[in-house]
FIBARO-904927 format. One record per residue: z, y, x of N, C-alpha, C, O in turn; residue in three letters. Coordinates in steps of 0.05 Angstrom, whole numbers, plus 5000, padded with zeros to 4 digits. Layout:
BEGIN
ZYXZYXZYXZYXAla ...
end
This chain:
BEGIN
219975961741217276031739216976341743218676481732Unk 215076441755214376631763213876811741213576691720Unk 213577141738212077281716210577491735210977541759Unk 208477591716206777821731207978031727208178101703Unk 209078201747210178431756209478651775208378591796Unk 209878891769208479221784208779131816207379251832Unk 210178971822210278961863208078771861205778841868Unk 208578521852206578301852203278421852201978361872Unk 202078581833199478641831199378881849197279001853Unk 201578951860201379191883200679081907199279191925Unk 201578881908201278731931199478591940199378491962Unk 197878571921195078391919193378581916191178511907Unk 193678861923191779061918191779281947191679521948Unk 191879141961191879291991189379341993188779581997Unk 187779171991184879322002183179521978180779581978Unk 185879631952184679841942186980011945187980121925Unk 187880031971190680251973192180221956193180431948Unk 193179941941195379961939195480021905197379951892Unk 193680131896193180351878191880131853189680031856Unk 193980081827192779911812191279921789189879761775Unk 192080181788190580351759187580351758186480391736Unk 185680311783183280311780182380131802180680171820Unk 183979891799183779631811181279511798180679501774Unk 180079431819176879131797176978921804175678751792Unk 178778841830179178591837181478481832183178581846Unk 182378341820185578181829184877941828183077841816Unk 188277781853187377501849190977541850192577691861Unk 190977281827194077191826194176931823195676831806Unk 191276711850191976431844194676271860195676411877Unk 195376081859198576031862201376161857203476131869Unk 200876261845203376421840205376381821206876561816Unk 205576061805206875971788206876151759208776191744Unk 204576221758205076381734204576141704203275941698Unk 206776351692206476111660205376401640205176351616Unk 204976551644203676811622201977001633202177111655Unk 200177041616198377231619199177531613199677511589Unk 199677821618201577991620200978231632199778241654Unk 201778461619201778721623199278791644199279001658Unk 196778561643194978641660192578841645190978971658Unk 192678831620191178951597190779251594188979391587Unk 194579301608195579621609194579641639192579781644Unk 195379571649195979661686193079681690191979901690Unk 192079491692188679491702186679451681185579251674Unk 186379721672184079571640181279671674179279571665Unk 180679741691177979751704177079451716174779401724Unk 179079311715177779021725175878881722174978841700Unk 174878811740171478651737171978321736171378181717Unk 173178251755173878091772177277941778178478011799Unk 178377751761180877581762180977401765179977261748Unk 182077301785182577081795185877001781187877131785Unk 185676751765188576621762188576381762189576291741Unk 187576161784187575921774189875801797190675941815Unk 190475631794192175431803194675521788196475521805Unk 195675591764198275721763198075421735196675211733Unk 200575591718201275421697200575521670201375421649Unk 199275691671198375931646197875721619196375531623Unk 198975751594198675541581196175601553195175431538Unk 195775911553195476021530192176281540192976411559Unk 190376321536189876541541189776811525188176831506Unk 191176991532191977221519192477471536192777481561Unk 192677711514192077891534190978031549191978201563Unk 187777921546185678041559183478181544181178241552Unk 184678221518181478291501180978681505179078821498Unk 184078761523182479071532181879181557181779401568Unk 181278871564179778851593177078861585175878651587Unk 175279121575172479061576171079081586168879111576Unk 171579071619169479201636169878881657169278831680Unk 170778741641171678491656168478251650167178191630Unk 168278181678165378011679166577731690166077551674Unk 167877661713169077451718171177411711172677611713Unk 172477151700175577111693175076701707173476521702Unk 176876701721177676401734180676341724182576471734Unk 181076161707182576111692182075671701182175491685Unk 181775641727182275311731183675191739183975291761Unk 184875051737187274881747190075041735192075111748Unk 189275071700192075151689193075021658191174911647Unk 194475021649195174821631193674891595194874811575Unk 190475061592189975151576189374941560188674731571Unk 189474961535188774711508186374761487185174591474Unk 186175161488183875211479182875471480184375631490Unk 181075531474179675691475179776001463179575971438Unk 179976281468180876411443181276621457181576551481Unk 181476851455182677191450181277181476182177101498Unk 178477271470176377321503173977401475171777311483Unk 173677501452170877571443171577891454169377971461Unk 173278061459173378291466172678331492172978561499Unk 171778161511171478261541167778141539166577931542Unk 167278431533164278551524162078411539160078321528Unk 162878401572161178431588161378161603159878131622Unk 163477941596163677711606161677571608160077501591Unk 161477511639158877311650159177061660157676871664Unk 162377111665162976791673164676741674166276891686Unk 165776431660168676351648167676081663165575951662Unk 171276041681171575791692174075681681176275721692Unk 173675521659175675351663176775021661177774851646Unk 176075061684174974801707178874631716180774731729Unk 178474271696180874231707183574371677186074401680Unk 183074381669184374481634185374171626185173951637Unk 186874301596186674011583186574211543188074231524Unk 183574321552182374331528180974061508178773941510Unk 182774031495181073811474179573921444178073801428Unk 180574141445179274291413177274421427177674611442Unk 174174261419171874331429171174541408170074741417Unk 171574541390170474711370172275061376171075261368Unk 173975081384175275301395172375381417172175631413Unk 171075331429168675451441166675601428165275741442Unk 166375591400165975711387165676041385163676181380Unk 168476121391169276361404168076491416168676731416Unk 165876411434164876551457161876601446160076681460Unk 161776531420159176611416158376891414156076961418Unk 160777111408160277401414159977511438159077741439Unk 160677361463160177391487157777431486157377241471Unk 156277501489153177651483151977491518150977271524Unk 152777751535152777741567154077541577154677571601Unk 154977261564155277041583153076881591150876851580Unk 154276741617150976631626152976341633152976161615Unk 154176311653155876171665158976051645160876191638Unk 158475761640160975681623161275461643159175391654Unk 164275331649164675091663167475081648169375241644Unk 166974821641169774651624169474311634169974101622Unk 168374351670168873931680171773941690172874121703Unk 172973691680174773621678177073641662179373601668Unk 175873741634177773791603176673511589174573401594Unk 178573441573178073231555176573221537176573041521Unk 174373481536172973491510170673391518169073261504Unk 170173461549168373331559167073061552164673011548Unk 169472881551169072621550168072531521167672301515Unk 167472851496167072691470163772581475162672651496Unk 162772451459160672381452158972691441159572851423Unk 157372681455154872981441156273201452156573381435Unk 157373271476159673511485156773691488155973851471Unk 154973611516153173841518151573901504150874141505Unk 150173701483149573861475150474061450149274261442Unk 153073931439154574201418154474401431153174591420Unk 155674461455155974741469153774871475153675111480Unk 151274701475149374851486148174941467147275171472Unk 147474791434147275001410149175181398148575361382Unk 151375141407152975371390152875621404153475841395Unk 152075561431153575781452149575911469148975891492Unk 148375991454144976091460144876261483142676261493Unk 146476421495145876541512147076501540147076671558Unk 147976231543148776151563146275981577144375861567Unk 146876031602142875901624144475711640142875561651Unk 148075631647147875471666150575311643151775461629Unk 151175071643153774961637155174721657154174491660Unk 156874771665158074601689157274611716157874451733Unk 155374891721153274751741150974701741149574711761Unk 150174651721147674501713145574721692146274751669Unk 143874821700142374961682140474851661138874671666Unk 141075001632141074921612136674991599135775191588Unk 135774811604133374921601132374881573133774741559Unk 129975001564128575091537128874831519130274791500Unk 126674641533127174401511129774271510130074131490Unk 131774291527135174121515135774301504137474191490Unk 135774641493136574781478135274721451136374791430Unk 132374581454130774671411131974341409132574271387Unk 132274171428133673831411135773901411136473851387Unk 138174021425140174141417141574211389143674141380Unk 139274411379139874661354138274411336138574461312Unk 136974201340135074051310138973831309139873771287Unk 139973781326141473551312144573651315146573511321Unk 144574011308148474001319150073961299152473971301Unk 148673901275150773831252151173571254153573551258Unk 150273341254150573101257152073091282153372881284Unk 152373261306153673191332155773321318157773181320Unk 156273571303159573661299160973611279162973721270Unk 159373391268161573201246163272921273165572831275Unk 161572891283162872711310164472791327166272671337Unk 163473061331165873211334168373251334170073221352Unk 168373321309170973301303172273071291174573131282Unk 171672871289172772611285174372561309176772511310Unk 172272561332173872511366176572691368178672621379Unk 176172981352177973061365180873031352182973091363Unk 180572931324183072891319184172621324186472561320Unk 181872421336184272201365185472341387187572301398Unk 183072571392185772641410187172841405187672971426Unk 188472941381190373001372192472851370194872911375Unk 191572651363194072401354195572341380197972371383Unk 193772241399194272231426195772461437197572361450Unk 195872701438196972851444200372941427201973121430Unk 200272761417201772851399204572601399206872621391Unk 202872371414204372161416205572231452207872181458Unk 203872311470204972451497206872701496208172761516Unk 207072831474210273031480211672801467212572691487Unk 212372651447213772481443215172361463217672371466Unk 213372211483213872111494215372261519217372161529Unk 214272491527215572661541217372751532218972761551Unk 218672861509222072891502223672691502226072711499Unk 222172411506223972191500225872131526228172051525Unk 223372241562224072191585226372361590228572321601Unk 225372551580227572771582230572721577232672721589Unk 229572681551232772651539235072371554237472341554Unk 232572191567234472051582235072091610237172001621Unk 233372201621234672341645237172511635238672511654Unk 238072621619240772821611242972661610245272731616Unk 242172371601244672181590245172151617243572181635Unk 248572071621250272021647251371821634251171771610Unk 253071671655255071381648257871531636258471761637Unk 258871361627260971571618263371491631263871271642Unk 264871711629266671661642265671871675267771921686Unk 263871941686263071991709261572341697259972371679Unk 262672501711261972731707259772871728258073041724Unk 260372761743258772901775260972991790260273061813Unk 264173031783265073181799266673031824268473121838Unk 265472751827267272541849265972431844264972411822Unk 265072231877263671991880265171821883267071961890Unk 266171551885267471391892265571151899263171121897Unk 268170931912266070731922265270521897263270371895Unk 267270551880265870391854263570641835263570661810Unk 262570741846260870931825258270891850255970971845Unk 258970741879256770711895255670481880253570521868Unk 257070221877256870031870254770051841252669931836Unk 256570291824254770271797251070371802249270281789Unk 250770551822248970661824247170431843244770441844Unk 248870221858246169991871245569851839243169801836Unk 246869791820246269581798244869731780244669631758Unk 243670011785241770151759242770371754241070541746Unk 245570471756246570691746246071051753243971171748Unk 247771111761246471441762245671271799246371081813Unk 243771521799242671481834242771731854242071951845Unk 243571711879244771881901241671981889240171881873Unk 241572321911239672431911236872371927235072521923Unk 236572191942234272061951233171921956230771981962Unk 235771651922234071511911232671701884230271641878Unk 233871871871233172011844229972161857227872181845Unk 230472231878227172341882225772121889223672111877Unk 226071921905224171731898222671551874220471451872Unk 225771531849225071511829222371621813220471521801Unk 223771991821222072141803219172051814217472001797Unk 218672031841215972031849213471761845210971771848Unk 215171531839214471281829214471271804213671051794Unk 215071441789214471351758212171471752210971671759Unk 211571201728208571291727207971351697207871161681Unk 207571621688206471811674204571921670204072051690Unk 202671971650200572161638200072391650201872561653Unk 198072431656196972741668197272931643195172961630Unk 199073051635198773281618199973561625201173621646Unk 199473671606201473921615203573971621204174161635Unk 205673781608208573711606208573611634209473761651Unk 207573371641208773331665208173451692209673441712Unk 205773581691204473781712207174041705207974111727Unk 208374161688208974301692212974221704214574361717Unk 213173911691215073811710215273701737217473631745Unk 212973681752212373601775213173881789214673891809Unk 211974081777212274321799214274501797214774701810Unk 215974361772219874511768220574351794220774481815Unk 220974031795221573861812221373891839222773801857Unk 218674101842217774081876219974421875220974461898Unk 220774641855222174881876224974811864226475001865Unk 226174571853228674561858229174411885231374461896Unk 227774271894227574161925227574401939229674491949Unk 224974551941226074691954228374931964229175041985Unk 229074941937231975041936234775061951236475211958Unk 233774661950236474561956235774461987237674362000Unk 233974471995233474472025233674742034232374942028Unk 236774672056237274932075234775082085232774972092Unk 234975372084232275462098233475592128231875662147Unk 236675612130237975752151239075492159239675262151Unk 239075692183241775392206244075392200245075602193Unk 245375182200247675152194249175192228247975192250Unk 252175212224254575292248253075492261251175602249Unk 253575532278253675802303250076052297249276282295Unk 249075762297245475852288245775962263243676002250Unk 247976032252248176132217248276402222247176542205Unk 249276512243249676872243246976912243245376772257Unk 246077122227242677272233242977422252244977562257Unk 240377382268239577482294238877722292236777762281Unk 240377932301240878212306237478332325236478272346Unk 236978492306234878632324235478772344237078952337Unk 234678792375235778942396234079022402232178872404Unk 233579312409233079522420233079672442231279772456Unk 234679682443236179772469239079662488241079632474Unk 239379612516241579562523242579782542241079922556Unk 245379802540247379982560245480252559245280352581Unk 244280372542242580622538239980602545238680812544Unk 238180322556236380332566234380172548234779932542Unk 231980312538229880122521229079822530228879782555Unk 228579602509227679422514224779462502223779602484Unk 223579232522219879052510220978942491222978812493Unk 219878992467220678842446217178692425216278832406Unk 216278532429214478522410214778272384214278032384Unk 215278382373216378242342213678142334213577892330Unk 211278282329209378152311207678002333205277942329Unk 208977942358207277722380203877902378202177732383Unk 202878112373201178312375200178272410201478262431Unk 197778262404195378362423196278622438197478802427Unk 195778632461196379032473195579002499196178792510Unk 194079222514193079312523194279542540192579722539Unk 196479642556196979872571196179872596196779742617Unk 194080132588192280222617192680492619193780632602Unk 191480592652191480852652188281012650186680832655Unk 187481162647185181312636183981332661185281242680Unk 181481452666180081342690180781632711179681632733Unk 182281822705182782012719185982112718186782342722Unk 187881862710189581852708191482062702193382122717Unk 191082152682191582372657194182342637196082462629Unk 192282032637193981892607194381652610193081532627Unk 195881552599196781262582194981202560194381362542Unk 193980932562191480822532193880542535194780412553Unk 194080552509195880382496193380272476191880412462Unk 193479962478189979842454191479672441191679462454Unk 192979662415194579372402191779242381190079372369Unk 192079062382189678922366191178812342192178582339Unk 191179082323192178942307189278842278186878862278Unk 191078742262188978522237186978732228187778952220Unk 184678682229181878852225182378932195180879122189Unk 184178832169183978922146186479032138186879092115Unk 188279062157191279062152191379502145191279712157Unk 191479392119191779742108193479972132195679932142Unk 191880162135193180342158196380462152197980542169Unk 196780442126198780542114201180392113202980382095Unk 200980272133202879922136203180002173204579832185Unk 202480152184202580252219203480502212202680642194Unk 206080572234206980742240207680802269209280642279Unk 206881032288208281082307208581262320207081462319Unk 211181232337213281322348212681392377212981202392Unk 211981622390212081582420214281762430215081932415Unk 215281752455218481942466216281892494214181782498Unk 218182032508217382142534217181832550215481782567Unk 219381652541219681452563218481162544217680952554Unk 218481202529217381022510215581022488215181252480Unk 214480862476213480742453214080562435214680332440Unk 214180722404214380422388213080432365213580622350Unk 211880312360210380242341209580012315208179812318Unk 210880102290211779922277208979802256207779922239Unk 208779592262206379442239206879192222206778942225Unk 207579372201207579202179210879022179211078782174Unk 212679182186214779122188215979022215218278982223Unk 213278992228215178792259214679062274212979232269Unk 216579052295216279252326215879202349216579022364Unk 214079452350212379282383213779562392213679782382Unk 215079452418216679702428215979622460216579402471Unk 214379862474214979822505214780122520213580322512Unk 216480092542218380172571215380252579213580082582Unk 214980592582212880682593212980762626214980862635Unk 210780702641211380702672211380982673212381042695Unk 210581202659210781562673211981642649212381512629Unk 212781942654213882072630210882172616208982212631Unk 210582192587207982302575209482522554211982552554Unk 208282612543207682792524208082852492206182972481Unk 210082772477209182642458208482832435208282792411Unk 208283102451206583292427203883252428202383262408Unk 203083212451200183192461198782932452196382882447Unk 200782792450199182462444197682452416198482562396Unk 195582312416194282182391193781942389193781802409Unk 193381822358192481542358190681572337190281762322Unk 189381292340187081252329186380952319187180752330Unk 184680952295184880632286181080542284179480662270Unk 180480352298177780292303177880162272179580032260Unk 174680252262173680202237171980012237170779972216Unk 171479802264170779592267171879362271171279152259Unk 174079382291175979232303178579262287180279092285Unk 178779472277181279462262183179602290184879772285Unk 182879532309184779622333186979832337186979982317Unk 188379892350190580182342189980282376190380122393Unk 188980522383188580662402190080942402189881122387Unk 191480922420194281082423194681242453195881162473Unk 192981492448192381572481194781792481195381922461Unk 196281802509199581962516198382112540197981942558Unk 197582372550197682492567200482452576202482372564Unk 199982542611202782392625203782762626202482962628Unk 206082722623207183002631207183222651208183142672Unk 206583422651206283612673203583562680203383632704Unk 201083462669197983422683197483662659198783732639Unk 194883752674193583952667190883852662189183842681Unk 190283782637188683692617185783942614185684092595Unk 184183932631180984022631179083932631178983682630Unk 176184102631173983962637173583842668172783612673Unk 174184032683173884002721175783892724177783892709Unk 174983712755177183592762178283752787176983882803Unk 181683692784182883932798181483962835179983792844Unk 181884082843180084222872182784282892184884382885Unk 182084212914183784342925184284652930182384782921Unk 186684842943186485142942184885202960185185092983Unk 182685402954180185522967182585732983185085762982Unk 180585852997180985973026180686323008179086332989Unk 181986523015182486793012182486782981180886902966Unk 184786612973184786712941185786862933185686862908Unk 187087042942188887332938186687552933184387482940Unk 186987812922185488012926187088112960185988102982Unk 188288152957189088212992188188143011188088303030Unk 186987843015185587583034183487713027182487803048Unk 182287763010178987773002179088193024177288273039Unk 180888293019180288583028180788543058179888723073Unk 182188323068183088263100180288253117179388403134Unk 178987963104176887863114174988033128174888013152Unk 173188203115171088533124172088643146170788683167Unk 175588703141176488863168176588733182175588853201Unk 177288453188178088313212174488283232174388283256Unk 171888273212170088293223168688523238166988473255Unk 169488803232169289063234171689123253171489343264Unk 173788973260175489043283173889043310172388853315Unk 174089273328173789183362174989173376177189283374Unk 174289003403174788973433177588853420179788953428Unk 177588673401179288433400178388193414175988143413Unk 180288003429179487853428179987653416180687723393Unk 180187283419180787183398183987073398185387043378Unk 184387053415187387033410188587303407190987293401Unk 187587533409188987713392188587683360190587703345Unk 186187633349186187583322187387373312187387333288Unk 188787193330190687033317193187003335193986793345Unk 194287273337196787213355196187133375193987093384Unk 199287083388199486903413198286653409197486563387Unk 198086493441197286133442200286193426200986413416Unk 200886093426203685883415202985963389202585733382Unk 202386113366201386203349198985983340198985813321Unk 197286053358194685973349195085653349193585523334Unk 197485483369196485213374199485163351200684953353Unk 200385353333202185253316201385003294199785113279Unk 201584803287200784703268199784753233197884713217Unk 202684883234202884993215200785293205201185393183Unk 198485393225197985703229194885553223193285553242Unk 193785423191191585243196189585553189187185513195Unk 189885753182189185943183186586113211184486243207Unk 187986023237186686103260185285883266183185933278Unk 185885573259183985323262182185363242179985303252Unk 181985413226179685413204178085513204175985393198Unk 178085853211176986133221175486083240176185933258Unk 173186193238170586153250170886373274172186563266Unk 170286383293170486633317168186773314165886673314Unk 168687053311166687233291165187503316166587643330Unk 163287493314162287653337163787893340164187953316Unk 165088133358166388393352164388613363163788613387Unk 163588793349161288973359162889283349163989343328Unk 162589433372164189743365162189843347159689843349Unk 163989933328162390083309161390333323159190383314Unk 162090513340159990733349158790713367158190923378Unk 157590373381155390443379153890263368154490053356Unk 150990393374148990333354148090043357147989903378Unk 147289963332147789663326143989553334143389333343Unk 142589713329139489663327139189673363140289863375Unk 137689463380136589503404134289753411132589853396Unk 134789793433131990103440131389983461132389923483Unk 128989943444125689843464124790033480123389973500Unk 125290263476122990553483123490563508121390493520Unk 125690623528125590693548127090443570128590503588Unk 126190093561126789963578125389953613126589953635Unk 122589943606120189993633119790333629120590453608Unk 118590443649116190723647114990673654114990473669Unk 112490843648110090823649109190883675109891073689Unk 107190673682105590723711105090903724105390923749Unk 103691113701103191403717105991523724106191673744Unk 107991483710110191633727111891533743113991643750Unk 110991263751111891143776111291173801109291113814Unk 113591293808111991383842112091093865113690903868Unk 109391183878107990933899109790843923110590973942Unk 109990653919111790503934114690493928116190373943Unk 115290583912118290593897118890413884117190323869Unk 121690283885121889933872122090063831122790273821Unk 121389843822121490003789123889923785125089733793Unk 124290073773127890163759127090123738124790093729Unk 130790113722129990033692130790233680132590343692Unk 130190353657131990573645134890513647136490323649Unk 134890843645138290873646140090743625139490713601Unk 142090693635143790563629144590703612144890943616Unk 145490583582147090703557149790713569150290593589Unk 152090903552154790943556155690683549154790583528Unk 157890493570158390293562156790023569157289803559Unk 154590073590154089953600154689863629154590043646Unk 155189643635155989633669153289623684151089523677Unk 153989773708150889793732151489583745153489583758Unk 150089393744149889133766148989153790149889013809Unk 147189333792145589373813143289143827143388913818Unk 141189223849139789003856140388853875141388973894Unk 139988533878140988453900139888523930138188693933Unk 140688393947139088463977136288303982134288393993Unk 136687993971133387863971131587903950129987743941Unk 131988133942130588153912127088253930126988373952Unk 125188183918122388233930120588323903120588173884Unk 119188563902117988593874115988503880114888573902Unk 114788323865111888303864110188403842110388333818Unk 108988533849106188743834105488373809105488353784Unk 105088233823103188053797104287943772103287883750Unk 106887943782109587903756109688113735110288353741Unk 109088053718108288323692111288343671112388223652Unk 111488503682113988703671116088573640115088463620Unk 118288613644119488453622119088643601119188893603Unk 118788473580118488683548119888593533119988703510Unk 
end
């Protein structure tokens, strides 16, 4: 049989970190418990205890629980009622499925002030003659019993006849005292003959005449003795409820839980082979490895249990790998780039519960802009080139970029790129002169072909052709 112990209520206290000293919830139903225990010290903030399905025989131990409102105390071997007037604020007692027969032990709860909620279906007191309504006069500040809400007029017929109901009372209950009293009897009696053996026969050799004694009634192999046990027919009490469930973990005991021959060595956790990481996922975990939409990073998404305390995940990232341990199992995987693992973060979704685990890949350069290719004159030297090469004269363009073989180099994307840039001599003058293109009529002498102004330094004389014809009506270029 089980006892209540510091890992046990640690363990049932995950969703308050773990942390039991100002625990309000616990539940410790199935847990074979036979005592109520050190829960008085550890957690006096409790609101809220759950202990039913166990074997608890007694209730005790809880009266410096006073901040305690629920207690479930059903499906356990209780007989009566008692050490609960100290839990101040109690609103609701289940103990549903008992084998309380001392009705008058209810009594007790009449200091319960703040109870509302009492359930005692399926205890034997049930079955006395006048049960609801004794409980419902002795016990005034309760509004529901079993379920069933207790209204004004069954409370004033109640309180006019509970003395005549608790002389009947207690008459019922000392039959079933007697009765009870005649069932451990009877239960030490089973006992004591299951211990007796044939004599002569110790257990330590079977033979074929001890098969023989065991077909005619005698001791029985082991599965006829459990079929025995499970065909005999016995009283529902505490005694045998609490031998039914010795019976069910020496079975399991004695049923192998490991393989027997070769399947007996335990299976070695592997990691790694010949120096190289393995995929390993132990907790069969949900995952997700993607790359980020500008391919930066690694997003690693494990879906792990939406309530599973964060303090139970741990992880591990290396340049070539990931591992990440939850809750004892390992999810280990073989990353396709090298990443970062100073740079990496993770993260746990407060909805999904999820584990988000982002790895910049190594050597990326992590900004707002996305990278550009190299622009054209990024030197201060290129930027001071550019002006002169425009301000150079009587270049032409394959001098500004070398020879052809130069210019048609592949490699020379410099003279392909380069725009062909007009070349004007800086001395002379950059502004056109209008003034002296035509002269003026009066100083054109009659019959003389019109000339154009003289020619600037650096200009070539073309001269006029031989069919050239002036005509007077063609009005002069401007």
């Amino acid at each position: 049989m089980a006892k209540i112990t510091v890992e046990l209520v640690r363990r049932r206290a995950e969703h308050n970190n773990c942390e039991i000293s100002t625990l309000e919830e616990l539940s410790l139903h199935q847990q074979d418990l036979v005592k109520i225990e050190h829960l008085d010290r550890w957690c006096k903030c409790l609101k809220i205890l759950y202990l039913q399905n166990n074997l608890i025989g007694r209730i005790e131990n809880v009266g410096r629980l006073k901040q305690l409102q629920y207690l479930n105390l059903a499906i356990n071997n209780i007989e009566k009622v008692e050490n609960l007037s100290n839990c101040e604020f109690l609103d609701k007692l289940d103990l549903t499925l008992n084998f309380i027969g001392d009705l008058l032990s209810v009594e007790s709860l009449a200091r319960n002030v703040h109870l509302r909620y009492l359930y005692l279906t399926g205890n034997p007191c049930t079955d006395y003659h006048g049960y609801r309504d004794f409980v419902v006069a002795i016990l005034p500040q309760i509004t529901s019993l079993d379920g069933t809400e207790v209204t004004k007029s069954e409370r004033i017929l109640a309180s006019q006849k509970v003395d005549s109901i608790r002389r009947e009372i207690v008459a019922q209950q000392e039959e079933y005292k007697e009765k009870r009293s005649k069932e451990k009897a009877d239960h030490e009696q089973r006992q004591a003959k299951k211990k007796e053996k044939k004599p002569g026969f110790d257990g330590r050799w079977y033979t074929d005449t001890d098969a023989h004694v065991a077909k005619d009634g005698g001791d029985k192999e082991p599965e006829e003795d459990d079929d025995e046990f499970w065909q005999e027919n016995v009283p529902y009490t505490p005694e045998s409820r609490t031998e039914t469930l010795l019976h069910i973990a020496e079975k399991k005991k004695e049923t192998p839980t490991e393989p027997s021959g070769p399947e007996q060595l335990k299976r070695v956790r592997r990691l790694e082979m010949d120096g190289k990481m393995l995929n390993v996922n132990e907790g069969r975990y949900e995952f997700h490895l993607t790359e980020s939409e500008d391919d930066s990073c690694l997003v690693l998404d494990v879906a792990v249990p939406r309530f599973m305390d964060t303090s139970l995940v741990d992880c591990d990232v290396q340049p070539s790998y990931i591992r990440a341990t939850i809750k004892g199992k390992i999810l280990q995987l073989v990353l396709p780039d090298e990443v970062s693992p100073d740079q990496s973060s993770a993260q746990r979704s407060q909805t999904t519960g999820h584990l988000l685990i982002t790895m910049p890949k190594a050597g990326h350069i992590i900004s707002g802009k996305k990278k550009t290719s190299q622009q054209k004159y990024s030197t201060g030297k290129d930027k001071m080139e550019k002006p002169l090469q425009r301000q150079a004269g009587n270049r032409s363009k394959t001098e500004s970029c070398g020879d052809t073989n130069r210019a048609n180099d592949p490699q020379n994307e410099s003279c392909k790129e380069r725009p062909e840039l007009l070349e004007v001599d800086p001395s002379v003058r950059r502004g056109a002169d209008f003034a002296n293109i035509v002269r003026n009529k009066e100083n054109d002498p009659p019959g003389n072909l019109r000339t154009a102004a003289p020619l600037k330094k650096g200009v070539a004389d073309v001269g006029v052709s031989e069919d050239f014809v002036d005509d007077p009506d063609v009005p002069p270029l401007i």
